[in-house]
Phi, psi and omega in degrees: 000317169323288188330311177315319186263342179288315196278321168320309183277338173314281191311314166322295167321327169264343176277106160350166145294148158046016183281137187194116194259109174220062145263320207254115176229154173238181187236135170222144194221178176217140174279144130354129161234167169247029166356114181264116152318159194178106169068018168126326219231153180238164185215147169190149174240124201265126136244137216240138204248160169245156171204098184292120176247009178217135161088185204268147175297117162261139165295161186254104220230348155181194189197162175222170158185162173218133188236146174238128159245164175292111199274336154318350213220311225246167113242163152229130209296167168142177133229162173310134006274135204272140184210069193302164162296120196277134175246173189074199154318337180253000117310333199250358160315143158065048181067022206093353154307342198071187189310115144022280235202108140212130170205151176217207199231144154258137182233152161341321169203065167138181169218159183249153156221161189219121168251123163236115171308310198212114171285333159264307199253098187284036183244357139313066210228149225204119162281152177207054150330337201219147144329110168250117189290127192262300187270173161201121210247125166291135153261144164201154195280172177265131148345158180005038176273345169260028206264145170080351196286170190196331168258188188268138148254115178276115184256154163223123184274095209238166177290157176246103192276344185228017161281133154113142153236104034229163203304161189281172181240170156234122183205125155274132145316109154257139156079248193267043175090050170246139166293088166301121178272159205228161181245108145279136196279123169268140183251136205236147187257165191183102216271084195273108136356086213286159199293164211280125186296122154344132160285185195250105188258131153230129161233153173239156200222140169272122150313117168307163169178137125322163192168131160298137166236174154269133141296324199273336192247339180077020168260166202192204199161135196203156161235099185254144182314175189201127165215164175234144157223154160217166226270087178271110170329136160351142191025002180285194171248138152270173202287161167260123206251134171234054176115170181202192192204124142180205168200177224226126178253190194178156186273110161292354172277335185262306204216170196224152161245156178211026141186185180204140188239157161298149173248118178049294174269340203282289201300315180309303178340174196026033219065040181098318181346323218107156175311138175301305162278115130216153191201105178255181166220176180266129203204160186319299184249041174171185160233193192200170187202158164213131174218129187254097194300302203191104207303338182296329196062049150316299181264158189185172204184127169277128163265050177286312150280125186344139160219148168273099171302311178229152168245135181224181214237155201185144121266164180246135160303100191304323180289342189294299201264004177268147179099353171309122158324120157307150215031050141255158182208174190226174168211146169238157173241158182250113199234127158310097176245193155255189191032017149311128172089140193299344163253043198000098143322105164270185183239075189250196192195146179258093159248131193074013203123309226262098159291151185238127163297178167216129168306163179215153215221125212250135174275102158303150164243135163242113198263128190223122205296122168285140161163199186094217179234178146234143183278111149137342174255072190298352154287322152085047156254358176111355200215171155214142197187169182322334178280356162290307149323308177283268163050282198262006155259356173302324199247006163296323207251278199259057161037068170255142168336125168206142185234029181201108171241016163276009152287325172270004171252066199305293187299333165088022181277328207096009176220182211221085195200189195290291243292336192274357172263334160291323172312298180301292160310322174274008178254004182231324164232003160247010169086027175294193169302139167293133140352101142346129152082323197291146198095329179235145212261108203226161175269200187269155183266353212217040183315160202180192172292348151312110191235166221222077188305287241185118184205104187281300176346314174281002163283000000 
């Protein structure tokens, strides 16, 4: 309020008495703006210009006014005694000095200012033929006046006829000091929401895979991978994670799980430790893990690409499967859920603190019964080598035993006779063809008078 009464009197000094001008009025204005909000908050500079628009041009020698905002919305940065930054011509007073005088007041919903170009030296004098920029006023929204917004807000920064005690006038000074009268133009902001942040995707997935069981007992064994990624936009980053949670079904009538280990990115952690917390548990149909990396939150760990979090160990119910035809198969799925476990487990991911759900994207197995034979292993040890070749002449010749004789039909013709004993040698030392089929345990693809009683290697 000083600052106020200081420039009225001040102001005074230069107006004649009782000078009051009227051919000549002026306009003082600000452009219209469009404001993108950023992190909650809007910023903005109101310059706000003069213009004589009536009557003969006169020079000019200072001015006063006060504009009001919505004080529920607007501030204006500074502080008392308020002095904004001059641009232009009224910069260019005084040798580049700027003005004499300029000061105002800032209030709660709005501000007032006062110019005397020259206190003494009256060829300090500024025409406003054209909008001329005088001021540049800071604007910034209040803390959390944008909290929740989702549309534009549109505001209007109108003149203040009753800032200030006693109130500032909008007036320009023209010629041997007479008051001319000014319009301030209320000018209106309009404030775009910054747009709503991506939400935050993380899924985690059980790996496809194939595995195998025998077929004649149904037992079998398998291990899948578990990753998490997450869907980080074209130039974003990924979040920084600190533990998750979640747990994994499975059909208990086909496979059982029977352990669950850390993965990789996991196993590094703490000088190689490990996560500090993990704890998975075992449950009919499924497990579960809950981990926490680090009580310090030193380690974190990034999903922009799939990484394996967990690895788990699985068997097959051997009674569901045994008696499966070799090479058929079934498939089961490892599906990520949530409520596993007696304190239903969730299916989250720690970014800030904070949990994210994570979508879940569920893994086939495809289980496929071993059994049959291998062609060429006519001993039926597991290896094929010269002894097979004798084998299968022991047992052509000196009625020696053999109890799978599509294993012994090295050429695969259908017949059990010496050419399958030349095969066989010239595939191990000059470098014939392999056995069909060799190295794996399959029934004959080419069935025929050859039967296969008992072919243990394949059980």
């Amino acid at each position: 309020m000083q600052s106020n009464i200081v420039f009225v009197t001040l102001l005074a000094i230069v107006l004649l008495p009782g000078s009051i001008a009227f051919g000549q009025t002026f306009e003082i204005s600000s452009t219209d703006q469009t404001v993108p909000a950023a992190g909650g908050t809007a910023s903005f500079t109101a310059t706000v210009s003069i213009e004589q628009v009536t009557g003969a041009l006169e020079e000019t020698k200072g001015f006063s006014f006060a504009y009001r905002h919505d004080p529920a919305l607007l501030e204006v940065v500074g502080s008392n005694p308020y002095a904004p930054n001059v641009v232009g011509d009224l910069a260019a007073l005084n040798n580049n000095d700027g003005p004499d005088f300029i000061q105002g007041e800032i209030f709660g919903d709005g501000f007032t200012i006062g110019v005397i170009y020259g206190f003494t030296d009256q060829t300090q004098v500024i025409t406003f033929e054209v909008a001329k920029p005088m001021i540049e006023v800071e604007y910034s929204t209040l803390a959390g006046a944008l909290d929740g917004v989702t549309e534009d807000v549109v505001t209007d920064i109108v003149q203040g006829n009753d800032l200030g005690t006693p109130p500032t006038s909008t007036v320009v000074v023209i010629g041997a000091g007479v008051s001319a009268p000014a319009d301030a133009l209320p000018f209106t902001i309009t404030i775009e929401p910054a747009p709503p942040a991506p939400p935050i995707v993380f899924t985690i997935s059980c790996g496809d895979q194939e595995a195998s069981f025998s077929s004649a007992t149904g037992v079998g064994s398998f291990t899948n991978s578990v990753s998490i990624v997450e869907d980080v936009a074209p130039g974003g980053e990924a979040n920084e994670t600190q533990g998750f949670s979640c747990g994994v079904g499975h059909d208990s009538a086909v496979v059982t799980a029977t352990a669950v280990q850390q993965g990789p990115v996991l196993q590094a952690m703490n000088g190689g430790s490990g996560a500090e917390y993990f704890q998975p548990g075992i449950e009919p149909d499924g497990c579960t893990v809950g981990c926490i990396y680090d009580f310090a939150g030193i380690d974190i760990a990034t999903f922009g690409v799939a990484t394996e979090v967990l690895s788990i160990d699985y068997d097959t119910v051997a009674g569901a499967l045994a008696g499966s035809a070799p090479g058929s198969s079934q498939t089961t799925n490892l599906t990520p859920v949530a409520g596993l476990g007696p304190n239903a487990v969730t299916l989250v991911i720690v970014v800030g603190g904070q949990s994210v759900s994570m979508q879940s994207q569920a893994g086939v197995v495809t289980l496929v019964a071993t059994g049959g034979f291998n062609r060429g292993d006519c001993n039926d040890d597991g290896n094929y080598d010269i002894a097979d070749a004798i084998t299968l002449l022991d047992n052509l010749f000196l009625d020696g035993e053999v109890f799978c004789d599509d294993a012994c039909d090295g050429n695969d013709d259908e017949l059990k006779d010496i050419a399958d004993a030349v095969f066989v040698l010239s595939s191990l030392f000059v470098n014939g063809p392999m056995p069909p089929g060799n190295g794996t345990c399959a029934p004959d693809p080419t069935e025929g008078t050859l039967g296969c009683e008992v072919f243990n290697s394949c059980l």
